[in-house]
FIKOLZA-1660 file (N, C-alpha, C; in steps of 0.1 Angstrom, whole numbers, plus 5000, padded with zeros to 4 digits):
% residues 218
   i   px   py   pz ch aa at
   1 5008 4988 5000  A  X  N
   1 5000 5000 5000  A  X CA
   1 5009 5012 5000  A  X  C
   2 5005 5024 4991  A  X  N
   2 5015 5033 4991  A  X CA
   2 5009 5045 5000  A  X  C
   3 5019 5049 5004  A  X  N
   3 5019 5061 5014  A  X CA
   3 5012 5075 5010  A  X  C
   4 5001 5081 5014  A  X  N
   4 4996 5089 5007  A  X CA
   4 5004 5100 5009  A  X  C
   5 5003 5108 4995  A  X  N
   5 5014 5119 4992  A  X CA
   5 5004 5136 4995  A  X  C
   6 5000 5133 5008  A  X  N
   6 4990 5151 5010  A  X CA
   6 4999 5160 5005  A  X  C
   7 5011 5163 5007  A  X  N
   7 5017 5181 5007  A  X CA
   7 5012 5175 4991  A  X  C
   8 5014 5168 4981  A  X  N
   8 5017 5168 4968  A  X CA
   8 5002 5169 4963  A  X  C
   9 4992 5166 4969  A  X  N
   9 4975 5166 4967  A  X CA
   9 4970 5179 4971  A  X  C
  10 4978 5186 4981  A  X  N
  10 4980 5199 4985  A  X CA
  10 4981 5210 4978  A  X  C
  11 4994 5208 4972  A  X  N
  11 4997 5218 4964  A  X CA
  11 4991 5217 4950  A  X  C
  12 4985 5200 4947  A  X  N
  12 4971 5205 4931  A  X CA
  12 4963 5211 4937  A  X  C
  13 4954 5208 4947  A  X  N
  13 4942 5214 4950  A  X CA
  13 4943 5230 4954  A  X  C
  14 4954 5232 4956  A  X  N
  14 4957 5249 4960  A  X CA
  14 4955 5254 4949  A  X  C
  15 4961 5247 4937  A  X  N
  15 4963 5255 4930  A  X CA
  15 4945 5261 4920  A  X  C
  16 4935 5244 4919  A  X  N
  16 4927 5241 4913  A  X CA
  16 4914 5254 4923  A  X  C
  17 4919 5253 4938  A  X  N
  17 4907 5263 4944  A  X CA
  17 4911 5280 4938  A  X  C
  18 4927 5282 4939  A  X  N
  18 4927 5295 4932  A  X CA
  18 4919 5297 4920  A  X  C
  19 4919 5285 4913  A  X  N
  19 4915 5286 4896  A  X CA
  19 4895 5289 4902  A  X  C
  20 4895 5280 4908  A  X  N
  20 4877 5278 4909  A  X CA
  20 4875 5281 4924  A  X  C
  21 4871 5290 4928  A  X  N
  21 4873 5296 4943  A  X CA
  21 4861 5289 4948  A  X  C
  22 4843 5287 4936  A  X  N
  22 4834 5280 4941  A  X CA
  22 4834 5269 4939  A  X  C
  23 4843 5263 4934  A  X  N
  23 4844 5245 4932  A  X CA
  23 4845 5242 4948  A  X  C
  24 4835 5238 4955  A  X  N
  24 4829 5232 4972  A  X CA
  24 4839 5218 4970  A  X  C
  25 4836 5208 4960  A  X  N
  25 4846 5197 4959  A  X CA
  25 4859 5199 4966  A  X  C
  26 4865 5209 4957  A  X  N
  26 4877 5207 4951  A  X CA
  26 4882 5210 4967  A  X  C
  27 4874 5224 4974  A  X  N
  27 4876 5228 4986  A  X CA
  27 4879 5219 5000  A  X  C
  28 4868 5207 4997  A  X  N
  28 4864 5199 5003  A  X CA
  28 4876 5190 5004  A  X  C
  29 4882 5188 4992  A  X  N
  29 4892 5180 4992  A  X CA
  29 4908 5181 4998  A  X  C
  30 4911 5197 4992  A  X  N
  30 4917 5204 4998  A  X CA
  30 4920 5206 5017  A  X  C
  31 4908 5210 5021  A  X  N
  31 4908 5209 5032  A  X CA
  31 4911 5195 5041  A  X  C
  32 4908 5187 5034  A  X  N
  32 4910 5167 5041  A  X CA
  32 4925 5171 5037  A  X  C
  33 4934 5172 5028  A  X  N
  33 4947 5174 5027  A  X CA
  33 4954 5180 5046  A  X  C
  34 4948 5189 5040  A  X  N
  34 4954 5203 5048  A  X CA
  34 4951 5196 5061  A  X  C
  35 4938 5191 5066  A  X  N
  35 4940 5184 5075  A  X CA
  35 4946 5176 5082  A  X  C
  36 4951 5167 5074  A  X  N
  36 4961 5151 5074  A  X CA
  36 4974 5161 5076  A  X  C
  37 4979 5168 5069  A  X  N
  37 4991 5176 5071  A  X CA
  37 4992 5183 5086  A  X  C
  38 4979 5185 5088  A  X  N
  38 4982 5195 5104  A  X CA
  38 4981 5186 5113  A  X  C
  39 4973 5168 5111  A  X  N
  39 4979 5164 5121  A  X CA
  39 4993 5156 5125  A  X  C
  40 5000 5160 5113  A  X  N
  40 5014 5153 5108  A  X CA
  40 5025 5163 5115  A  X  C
  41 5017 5175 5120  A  X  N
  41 5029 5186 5122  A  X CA
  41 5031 5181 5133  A  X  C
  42 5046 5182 5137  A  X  N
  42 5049 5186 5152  A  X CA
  42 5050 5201 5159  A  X  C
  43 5045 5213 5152  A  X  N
  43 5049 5228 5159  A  X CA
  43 5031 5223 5160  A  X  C
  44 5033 5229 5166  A  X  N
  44 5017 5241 5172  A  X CA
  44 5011 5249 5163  A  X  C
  45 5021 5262 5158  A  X  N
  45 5019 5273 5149  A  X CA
  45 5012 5267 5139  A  X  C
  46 5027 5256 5129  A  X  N
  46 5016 5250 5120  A  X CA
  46 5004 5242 5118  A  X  C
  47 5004 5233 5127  A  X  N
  47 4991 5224 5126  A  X CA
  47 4981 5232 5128  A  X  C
  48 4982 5241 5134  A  X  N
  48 4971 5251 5141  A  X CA
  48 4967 5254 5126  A  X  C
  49 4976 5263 5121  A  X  N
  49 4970 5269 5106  A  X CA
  49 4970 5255 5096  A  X  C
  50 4971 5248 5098  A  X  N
  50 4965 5239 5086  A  X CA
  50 4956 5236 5090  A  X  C
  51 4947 5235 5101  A  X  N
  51 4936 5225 5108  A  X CA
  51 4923 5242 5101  A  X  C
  52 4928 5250 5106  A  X  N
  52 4926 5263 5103  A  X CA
  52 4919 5269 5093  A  X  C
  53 4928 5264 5079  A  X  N
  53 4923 5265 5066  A  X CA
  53 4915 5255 5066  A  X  C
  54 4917 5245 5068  A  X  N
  54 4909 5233 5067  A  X CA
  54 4891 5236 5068  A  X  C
  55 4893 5242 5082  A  X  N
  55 4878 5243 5087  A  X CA
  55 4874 5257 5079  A  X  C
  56 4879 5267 5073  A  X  N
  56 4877 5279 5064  A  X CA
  56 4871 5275 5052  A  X  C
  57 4881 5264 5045  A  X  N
  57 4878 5259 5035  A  X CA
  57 4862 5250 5034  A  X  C
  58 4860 5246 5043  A  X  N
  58 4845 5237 5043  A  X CA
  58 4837 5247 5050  A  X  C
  59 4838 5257 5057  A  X  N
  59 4828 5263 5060  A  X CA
  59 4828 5279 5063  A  X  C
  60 4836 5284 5058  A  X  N
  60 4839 5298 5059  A  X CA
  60 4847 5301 5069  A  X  C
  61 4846 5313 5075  A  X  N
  61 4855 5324 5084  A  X CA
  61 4845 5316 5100  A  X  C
  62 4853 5316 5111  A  X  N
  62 4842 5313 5119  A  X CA
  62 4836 5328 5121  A  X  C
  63 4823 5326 5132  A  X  N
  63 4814 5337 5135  A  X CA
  63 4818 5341 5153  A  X  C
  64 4815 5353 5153  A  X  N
  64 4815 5352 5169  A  X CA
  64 4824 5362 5173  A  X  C
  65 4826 5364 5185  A  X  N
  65 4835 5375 5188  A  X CA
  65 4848 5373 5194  A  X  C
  66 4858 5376 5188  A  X  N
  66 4872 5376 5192  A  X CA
  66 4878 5374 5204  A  X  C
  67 4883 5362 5210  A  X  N
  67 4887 5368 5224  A  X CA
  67 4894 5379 5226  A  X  C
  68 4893 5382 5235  A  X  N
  68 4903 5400 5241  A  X CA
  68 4914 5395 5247  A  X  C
  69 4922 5403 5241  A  X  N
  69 4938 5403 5242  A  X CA
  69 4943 5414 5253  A  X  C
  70 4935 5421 5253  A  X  N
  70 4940 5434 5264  A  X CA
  70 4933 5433 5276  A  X  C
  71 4929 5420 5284  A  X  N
  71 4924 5417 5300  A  X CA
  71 4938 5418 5306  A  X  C
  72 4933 5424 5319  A  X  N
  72 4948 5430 5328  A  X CA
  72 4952 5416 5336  A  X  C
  73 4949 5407 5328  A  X  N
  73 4963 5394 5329  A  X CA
  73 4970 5392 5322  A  X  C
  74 4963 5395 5309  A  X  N
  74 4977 5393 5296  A  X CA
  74 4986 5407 5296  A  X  C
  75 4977 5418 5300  A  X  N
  75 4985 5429 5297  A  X CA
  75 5002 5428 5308  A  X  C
  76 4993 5422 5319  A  X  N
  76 5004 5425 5333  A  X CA
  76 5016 5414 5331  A  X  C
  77 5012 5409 5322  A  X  N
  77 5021 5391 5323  A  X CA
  77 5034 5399 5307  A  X  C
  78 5026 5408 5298  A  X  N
  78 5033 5415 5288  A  X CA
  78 5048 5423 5294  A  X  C
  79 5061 5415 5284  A  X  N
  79 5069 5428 5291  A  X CA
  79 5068 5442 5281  A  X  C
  80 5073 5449 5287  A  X  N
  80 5072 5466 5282  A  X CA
  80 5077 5468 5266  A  X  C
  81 5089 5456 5265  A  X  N
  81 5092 5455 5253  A  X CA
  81 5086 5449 5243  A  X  C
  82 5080 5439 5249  A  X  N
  82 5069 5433 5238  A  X CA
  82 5059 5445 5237  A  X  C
  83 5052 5450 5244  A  X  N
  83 5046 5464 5243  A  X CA
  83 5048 5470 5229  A  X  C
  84 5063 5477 5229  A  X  N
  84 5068 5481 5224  A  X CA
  84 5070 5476 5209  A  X  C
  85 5073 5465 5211  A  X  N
  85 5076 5456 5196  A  X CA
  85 5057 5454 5191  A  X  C
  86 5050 5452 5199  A  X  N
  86 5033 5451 5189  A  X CA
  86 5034 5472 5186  A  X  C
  87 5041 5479 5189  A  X  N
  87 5034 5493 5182  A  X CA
  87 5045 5491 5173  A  X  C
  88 5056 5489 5171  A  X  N
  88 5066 5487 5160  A  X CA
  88 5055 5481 5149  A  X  C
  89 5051 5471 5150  A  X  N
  89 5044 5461 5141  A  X CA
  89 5031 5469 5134  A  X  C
  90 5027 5478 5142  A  X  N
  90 5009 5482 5142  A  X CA
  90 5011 5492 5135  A  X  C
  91 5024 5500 5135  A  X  N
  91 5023 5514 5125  A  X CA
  91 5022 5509 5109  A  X  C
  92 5020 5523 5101  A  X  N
  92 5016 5516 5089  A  X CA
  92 5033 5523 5081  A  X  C
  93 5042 5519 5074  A  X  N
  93 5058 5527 5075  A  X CA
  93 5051 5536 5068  A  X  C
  94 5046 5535 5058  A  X  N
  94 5047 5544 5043  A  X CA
  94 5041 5559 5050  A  X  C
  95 5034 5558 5063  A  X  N
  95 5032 5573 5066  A  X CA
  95 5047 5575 5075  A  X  C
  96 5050 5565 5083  A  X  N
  96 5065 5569 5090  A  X CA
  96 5075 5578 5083  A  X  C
  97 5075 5576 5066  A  X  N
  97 5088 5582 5058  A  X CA
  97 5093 5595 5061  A  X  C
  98 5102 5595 5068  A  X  N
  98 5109 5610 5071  A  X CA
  98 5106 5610 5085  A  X  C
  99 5100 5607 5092  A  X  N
  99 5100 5605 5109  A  X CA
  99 5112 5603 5114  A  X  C
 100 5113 5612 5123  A  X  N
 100 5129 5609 5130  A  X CA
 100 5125 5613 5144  A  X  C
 101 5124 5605 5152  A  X  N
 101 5125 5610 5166  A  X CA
 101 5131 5598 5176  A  X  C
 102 5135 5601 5192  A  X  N
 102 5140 5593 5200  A  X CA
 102 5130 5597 5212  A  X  C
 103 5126 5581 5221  A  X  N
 103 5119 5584 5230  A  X CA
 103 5123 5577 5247  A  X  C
 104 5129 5587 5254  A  X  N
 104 5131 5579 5264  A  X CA
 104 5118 5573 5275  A  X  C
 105 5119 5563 5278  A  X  N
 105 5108 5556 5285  A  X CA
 105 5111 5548 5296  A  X  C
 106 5115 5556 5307  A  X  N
 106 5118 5552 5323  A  X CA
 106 5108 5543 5331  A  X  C
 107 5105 5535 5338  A  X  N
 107 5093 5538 5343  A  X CA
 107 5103 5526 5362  A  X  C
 108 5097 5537 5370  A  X  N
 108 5107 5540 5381  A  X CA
 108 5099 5527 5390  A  X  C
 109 5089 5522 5394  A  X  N
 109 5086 5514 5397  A  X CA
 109 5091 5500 5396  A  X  C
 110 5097 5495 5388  A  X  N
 110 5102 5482 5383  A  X CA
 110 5116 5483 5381  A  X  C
 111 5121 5497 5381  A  X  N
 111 5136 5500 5375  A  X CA
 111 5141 5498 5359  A  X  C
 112 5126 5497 5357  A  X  N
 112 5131 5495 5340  A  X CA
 112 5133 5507 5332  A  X  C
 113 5144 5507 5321  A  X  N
 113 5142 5520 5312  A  X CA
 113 5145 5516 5294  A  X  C
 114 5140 5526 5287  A  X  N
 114 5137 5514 5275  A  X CA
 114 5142 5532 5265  A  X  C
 115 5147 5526 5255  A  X  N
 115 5149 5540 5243  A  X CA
 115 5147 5538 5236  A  X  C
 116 5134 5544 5229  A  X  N
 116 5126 5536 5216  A  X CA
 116 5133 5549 5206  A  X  C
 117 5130 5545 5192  A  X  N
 117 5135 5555 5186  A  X CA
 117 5132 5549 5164  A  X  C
 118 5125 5560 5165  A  X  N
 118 5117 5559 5148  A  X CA
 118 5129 5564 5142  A  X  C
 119 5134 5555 5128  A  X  N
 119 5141 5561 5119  A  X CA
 119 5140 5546 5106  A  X  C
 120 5142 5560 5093  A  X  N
 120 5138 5548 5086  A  X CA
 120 5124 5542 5082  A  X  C
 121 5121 5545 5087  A  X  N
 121 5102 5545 5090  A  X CA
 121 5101 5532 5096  A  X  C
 122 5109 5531 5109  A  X  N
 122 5111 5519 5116  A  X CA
 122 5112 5526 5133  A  X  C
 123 5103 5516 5136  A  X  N
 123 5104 5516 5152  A  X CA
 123 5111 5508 5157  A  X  C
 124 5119 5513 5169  A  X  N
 124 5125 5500 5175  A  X CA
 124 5126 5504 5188  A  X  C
 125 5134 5497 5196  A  X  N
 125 5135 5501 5211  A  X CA
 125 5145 5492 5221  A  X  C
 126 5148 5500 5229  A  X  N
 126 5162 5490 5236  A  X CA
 126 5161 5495 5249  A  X  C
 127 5164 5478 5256  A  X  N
 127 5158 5479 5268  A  X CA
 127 5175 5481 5275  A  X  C
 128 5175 5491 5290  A  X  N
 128 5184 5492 5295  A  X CA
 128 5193 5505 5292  A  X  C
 129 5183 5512 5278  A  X  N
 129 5196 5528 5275  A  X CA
 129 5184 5539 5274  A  X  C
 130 5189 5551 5279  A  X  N
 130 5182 5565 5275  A  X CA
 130 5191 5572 5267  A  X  C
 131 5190 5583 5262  A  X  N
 131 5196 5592 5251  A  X CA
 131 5194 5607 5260  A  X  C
 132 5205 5612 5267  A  X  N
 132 5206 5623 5269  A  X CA
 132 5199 5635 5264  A  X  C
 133 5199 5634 5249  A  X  N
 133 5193 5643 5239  A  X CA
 133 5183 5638 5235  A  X  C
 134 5174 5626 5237  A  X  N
 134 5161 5624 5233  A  X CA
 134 5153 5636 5229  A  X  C
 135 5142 5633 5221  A  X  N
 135 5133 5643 5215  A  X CA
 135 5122 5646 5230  A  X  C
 136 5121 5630 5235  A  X  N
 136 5110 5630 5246  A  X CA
 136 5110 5622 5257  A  X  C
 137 5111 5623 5270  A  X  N
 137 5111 5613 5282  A  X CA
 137 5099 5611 5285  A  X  C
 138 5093 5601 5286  A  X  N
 138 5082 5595 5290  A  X CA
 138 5083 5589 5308  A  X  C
 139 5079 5597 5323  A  X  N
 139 5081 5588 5327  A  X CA
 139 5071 5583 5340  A  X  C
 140 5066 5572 5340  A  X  N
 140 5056 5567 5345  A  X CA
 140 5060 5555 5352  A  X  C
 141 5053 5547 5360  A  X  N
 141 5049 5538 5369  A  X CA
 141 5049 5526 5359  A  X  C
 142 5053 5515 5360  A  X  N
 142 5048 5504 5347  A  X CA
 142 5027 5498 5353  A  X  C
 143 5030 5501 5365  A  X  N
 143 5014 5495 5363  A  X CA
 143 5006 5509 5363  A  X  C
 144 5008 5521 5360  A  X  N
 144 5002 5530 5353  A  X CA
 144 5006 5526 5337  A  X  C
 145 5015 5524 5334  A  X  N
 145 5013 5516 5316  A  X CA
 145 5006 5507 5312  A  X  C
 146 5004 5498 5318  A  X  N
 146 4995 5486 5322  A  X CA
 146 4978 5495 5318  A  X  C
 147 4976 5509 5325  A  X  N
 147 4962 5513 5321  A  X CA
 147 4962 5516 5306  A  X  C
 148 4975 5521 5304  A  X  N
 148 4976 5528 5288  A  X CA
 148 4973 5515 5280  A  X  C
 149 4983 5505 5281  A  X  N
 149 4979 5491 5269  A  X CA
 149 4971 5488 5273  A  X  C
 150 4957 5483 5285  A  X  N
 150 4946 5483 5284  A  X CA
 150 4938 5489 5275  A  X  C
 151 4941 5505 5270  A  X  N
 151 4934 5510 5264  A  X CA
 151 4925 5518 5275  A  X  C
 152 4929 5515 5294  A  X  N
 152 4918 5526 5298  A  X CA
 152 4922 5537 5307  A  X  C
 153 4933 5539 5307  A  X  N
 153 4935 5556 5302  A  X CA
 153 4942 5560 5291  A  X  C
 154 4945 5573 5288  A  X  N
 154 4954 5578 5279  A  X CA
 154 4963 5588 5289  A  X  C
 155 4975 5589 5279  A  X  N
 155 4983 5596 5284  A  X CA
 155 4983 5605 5292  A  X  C
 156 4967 5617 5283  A  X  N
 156 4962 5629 5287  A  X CA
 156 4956 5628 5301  A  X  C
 157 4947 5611 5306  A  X  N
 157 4941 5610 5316  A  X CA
 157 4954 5608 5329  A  X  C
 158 4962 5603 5327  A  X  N
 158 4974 5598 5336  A  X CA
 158 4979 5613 5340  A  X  C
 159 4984 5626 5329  A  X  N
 159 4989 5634 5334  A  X CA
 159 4981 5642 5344  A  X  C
 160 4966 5643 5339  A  X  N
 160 4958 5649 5353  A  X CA
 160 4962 5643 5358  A  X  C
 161 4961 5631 5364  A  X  N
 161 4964 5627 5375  A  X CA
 161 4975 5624 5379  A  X  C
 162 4989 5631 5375  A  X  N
 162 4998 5635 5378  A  X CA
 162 5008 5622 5381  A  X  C
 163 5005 5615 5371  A  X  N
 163 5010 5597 5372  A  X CA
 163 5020 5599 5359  A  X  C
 164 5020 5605 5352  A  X  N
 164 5032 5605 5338  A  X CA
 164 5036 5619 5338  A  X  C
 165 5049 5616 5337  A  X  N
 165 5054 5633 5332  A  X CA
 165 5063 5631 5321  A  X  C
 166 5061 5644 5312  A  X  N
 166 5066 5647 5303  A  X CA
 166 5077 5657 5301  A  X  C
 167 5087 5651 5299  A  X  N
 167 5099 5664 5294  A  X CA
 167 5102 5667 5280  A  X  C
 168 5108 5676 5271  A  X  N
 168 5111 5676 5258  A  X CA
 168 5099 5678 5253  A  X  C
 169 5101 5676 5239  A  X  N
 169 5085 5680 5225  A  X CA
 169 5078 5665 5226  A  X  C
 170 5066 5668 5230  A  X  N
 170 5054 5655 5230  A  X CA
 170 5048 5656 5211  A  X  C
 171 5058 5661 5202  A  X  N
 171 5050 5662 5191  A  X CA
 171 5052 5641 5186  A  X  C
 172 5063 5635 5191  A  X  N
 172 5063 5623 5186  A  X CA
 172 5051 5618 5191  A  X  C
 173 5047 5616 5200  A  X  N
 173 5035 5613 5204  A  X CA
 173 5021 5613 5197  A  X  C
 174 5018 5624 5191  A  X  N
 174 5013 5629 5181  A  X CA
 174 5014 5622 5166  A  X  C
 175 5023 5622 5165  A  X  N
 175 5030 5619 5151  A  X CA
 175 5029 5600 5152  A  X  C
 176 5034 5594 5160  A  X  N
 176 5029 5583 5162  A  X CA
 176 5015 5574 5164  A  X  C
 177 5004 5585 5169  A  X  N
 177 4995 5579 5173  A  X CA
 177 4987 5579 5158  A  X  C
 178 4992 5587 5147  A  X  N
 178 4985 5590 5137  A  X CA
 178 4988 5578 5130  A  X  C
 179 4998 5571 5134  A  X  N
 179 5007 5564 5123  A  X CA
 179 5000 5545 5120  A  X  C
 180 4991 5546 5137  A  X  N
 180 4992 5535 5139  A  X CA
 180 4980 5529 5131  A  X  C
 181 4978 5518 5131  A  X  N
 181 4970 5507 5127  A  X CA
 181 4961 5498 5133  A  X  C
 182 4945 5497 5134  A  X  N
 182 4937 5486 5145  A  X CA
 182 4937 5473 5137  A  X  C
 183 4945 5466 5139  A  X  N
 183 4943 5451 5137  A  X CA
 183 4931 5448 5140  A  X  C
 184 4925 5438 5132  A  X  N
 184 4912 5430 5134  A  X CA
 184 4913 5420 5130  A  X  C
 185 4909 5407 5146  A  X  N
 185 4915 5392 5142  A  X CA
 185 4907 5387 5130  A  X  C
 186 4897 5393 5124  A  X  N
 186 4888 5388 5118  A  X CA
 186 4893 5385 5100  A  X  C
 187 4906 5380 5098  A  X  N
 187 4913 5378 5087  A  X CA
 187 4908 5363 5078  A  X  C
 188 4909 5363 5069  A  X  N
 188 4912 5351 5066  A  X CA
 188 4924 5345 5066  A  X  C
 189 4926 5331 5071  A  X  N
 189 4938 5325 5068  A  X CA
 189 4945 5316 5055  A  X  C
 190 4932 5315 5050  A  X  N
 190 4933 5312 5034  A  X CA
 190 4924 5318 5026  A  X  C
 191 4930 5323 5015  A  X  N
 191 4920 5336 5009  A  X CA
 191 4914 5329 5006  A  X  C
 192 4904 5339 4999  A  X  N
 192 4887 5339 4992  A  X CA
 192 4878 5327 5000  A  X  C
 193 4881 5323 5016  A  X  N
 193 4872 5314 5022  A  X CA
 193 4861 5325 5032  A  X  C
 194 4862 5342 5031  A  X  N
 194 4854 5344 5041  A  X CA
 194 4843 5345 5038  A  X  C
 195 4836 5342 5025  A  X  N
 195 4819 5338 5024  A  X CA
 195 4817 5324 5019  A  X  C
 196 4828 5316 5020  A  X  N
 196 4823 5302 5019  A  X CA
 196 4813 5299 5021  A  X  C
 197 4804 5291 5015  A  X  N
 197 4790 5280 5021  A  X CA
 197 4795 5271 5029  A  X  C
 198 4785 5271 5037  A  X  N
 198 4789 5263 5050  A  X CA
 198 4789 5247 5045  A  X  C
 199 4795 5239 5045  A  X  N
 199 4797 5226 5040  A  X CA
 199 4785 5214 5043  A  X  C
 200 4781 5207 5038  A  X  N
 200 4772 5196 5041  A  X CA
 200 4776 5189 5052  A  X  C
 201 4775 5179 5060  A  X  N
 201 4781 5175 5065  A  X CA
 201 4785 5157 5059  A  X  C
 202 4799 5152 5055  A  X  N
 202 4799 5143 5048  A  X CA
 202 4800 5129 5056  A  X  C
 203 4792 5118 5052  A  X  N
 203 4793 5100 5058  A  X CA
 203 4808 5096 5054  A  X  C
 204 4812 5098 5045  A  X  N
 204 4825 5095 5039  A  X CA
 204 4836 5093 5048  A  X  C
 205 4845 5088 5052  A  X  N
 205 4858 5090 5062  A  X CA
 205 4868 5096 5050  A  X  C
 206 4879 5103 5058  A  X  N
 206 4887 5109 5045  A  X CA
 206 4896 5104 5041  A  X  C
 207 4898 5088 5039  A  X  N
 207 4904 5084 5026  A  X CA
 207 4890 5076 5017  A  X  C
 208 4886 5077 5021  A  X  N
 208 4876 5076 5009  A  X CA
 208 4871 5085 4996  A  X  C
 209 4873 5099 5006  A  X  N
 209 4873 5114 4998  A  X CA
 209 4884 5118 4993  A  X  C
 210 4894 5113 4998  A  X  N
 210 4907 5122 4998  A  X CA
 210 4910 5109 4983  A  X  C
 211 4907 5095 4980  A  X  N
 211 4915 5089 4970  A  X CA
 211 4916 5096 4956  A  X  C
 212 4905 5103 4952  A  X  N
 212 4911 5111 4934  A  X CA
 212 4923 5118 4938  A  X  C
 213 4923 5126 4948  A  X  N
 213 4934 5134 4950  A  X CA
 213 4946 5123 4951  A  X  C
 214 4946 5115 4956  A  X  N
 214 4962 5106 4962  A  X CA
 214 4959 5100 4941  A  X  C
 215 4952 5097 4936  A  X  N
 215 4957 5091 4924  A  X CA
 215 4965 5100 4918  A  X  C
 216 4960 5115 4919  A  X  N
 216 4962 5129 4907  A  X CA
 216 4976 5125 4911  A  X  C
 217 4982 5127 4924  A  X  N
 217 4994 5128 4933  A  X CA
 217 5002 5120 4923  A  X  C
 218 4996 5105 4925  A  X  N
 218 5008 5097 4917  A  X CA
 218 5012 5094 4906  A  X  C
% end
């Protein structure tokens, strides 16, 4: 008996759903692939996303609402630099071009100090150095930052209350906040599946479904 060849039944049917995005078959088949592959993975990441497409493929985008990412467990468990590396990620560059600023970011409760600094239409940041000449010192409490990446204060609410101070030009502040981007988990992970028909449900086991594909394969 020969060994069924999925990545190789994978890669026709990928190519046959691009060709026919409504061929449900072809999808159908595709996805038993994609399946058999994600439970062949040993990472996490991947099997995840093959099981992923899989279930996209037979029945669309799921429905429902996102879990939240910003509950003050994940935020507090967050370090400052990963903080810092999700706003790196979240700006959009092509408005960054020509941005040049440095931000020092102390925050005296934990002893941490971090120097972020846009150039290049690149954010970045380093934990352990300030810049004498920074454009701007940012400096606050880390579990007053904890309200800011919640999302439930802003900067402007922390200064009334006299929890952040500012030294130098707060124009980067400004200029950044313009820059950024709201991710929404609600992506597809394999194109053209987010108005899929929801799939029938099939009697079949999937090598029964999956054999044209394993013949095409060989």
């Amino acid at each position: 008996m020969r060994r069924p060849k999925y990545l190789h039944a994978g890669e026709i049917l990928n190519r046959l759903v691009f060709a026919e995005p409504s061929n449900q078959a072809a999808r159908n088949l595709l996805a038993d692939a994609f399946e058999q592959i994600g439970y062949q993975r040993e990472s996490p990441s991947l099997r995840n996303s093959y099981l992923n497409m899989a279930y996209e493929l037979r029945s669309g985008m799921q429905e429902g609402v996102a879990p939240s990412s910003t509950g003050p467990d994940v935020i507090r468990a967050m370090a400052t630099e990963q903080w810092l590396d999700f706003l790196g990620i979240s700006m959009d560059s092509r408005k960054a071009e020509g941005m040049a600023f440095t931000i020092n970011l102390p925050t005296p409760d934990n002893g941490e100090k971090y120097l972020v600094e846009m150039s290049n239409a690149t954010l970045t940041n380093i934990k352990g150095f300030t810049d004498p000449k920074a454009t701007l010192t940012i400096t606050l409490d880390r579990t007053d930052l904890d309200q800011l990446m919640m999302g439930a204060a802003s900067f402007e609410d922390l200064e009334r209350q006299g929890k952040v101070r500012f030294s130098g030009n707060t124009r980067p502040l400004q200029q950044l906040a313009g820059i950024l981007i709201q991710f929404t988990p609600d992506f597809e992970v394999f194109p053209g599946t987010a108005n899929a028909p929801p799939t029938p449900a099939s009697t079949k086991p999937f090598q029964m479904v999956i054999q044209p594909a394993m013949r095409m394969a060989d």
